[in-house]
N, C-alpha and C positions, 0 to 999 in steps of 0.2 A: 425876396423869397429865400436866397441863401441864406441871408440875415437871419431870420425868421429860423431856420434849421436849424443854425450854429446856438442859438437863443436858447430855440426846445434841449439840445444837444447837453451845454452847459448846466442848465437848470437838473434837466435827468440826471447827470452826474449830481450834482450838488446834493439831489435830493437821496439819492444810493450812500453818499457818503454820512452823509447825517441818518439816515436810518440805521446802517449800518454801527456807528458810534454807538449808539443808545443798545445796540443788539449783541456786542459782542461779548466772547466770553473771556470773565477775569481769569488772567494765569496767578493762582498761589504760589507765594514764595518763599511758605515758612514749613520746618523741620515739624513731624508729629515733638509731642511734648506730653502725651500720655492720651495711652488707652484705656477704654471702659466696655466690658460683655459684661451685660447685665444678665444674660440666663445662666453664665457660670460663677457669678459674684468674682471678676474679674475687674480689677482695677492697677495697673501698672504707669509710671513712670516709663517714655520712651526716651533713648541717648542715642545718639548717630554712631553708626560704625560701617566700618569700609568689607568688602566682602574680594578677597585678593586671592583669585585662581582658587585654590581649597580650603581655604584659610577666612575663618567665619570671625569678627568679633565679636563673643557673647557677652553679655554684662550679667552679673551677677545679681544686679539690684533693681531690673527691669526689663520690658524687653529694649530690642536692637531693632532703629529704623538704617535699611540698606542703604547708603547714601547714593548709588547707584543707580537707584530705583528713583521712580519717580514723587513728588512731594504729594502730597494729598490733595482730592480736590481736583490733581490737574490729572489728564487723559495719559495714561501709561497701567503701570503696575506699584504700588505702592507695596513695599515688601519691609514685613515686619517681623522679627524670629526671637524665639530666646529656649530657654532648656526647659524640659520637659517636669521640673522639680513644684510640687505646690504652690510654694508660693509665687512662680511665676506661669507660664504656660501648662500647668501639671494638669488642669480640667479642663484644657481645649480640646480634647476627644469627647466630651460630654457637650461638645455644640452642635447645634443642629440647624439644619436648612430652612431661613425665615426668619432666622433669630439677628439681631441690629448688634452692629459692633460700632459703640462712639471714639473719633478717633480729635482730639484735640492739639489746634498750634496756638500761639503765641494770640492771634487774630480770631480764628475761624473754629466751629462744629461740625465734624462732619457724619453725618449716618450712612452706616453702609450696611445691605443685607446680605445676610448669608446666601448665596446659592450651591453649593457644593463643599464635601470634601472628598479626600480621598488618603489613601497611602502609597508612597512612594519609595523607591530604591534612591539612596543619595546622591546618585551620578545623573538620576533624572531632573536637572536644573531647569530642563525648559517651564516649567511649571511657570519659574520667576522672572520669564524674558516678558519686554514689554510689549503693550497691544497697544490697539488702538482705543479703547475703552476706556471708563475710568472703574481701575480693579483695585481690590486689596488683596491679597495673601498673607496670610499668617501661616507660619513655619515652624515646627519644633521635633525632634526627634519621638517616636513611638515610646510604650513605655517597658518593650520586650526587652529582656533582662542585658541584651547586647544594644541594644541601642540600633539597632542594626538597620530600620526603614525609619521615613519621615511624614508625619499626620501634617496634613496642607489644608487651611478655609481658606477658599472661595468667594468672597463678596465684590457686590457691586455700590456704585453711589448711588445714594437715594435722595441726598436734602443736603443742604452746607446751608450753615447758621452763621453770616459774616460780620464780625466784630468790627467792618468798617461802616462809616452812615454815608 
């Protein structure tokens, strides 16, 4: 009879752990490597940079993934910014809620929807702390003549397209 328990006991395990395998969720490991908004004809190059107390690095020649921030794909806040100039962030204020932002790495696609923007005071960071979600943020300065608040999207994941088989 205890036999018999111990028997049920292991087998239960065995069987949680093999479902479990087959269920779990992959963590991504790789850096964005270029963004695509299709309703603003939006297409950039992404480069890593570090974001040190007030001190942003912006790139001139695309946008800036926060290394800070979490990678795409995986459950945090994926935080992505660059300057408010045309050829890079200049028609992120012309997006709107619903509209799919493709974010590509090395591996992976990922689609995310827009839910929200907003504008913010620059001292308001919390915008870019992590959750527990899987979010994107795009960040770029307003286009008021001082530069003076920051235009924030909002999206979430919708689909990852994995370049692994």
């Amino acid at each position: 009879m205890k036999k018999d328990r111990i028997i049920g006991f292991v087998v239960t395990l065995l069987c949680i752990f093999f479902f479990l395998q087959g269920n779990t969720v992959r963590a991504f490991e790789s850096q964005p490597k270029k963004i695509i908004i299709p309703s603003i004809n939006t297409t950039l190059d992404v480069h890593p940079a570090k974001i040190i107390f007030d001190t942003w690095e912006v790139n001139l020649d695309g946008a800036s993934f926060g290394l800070s921030s979490a990678l795409p794909g995986n459950r945090g806040n994926t935080v992505l910014f660059s300057h408010t100039i045309d050829r890079l962030f200049g028609r992120l204020d012309r997006i709107k809620k619903g509209d799919t932002i493709h974010i590509f790495t090395d591996l992976d696609w990922f689609t995310y929807k827009v839910v929200s923007t907003q504008v913010v005071k620059p001292e308001e960071t919390d915008i870019l702390n992590p959750h527990n979600e899987f979010e994107l943020t795009l960040y770029t300065c307003t286009k008021d003549p001082t530069y003076s608040k920051r235009f924030v999207v909002k999206a979430v994941l919708q689909q990852n397209t994995s370049g692994l088989q």
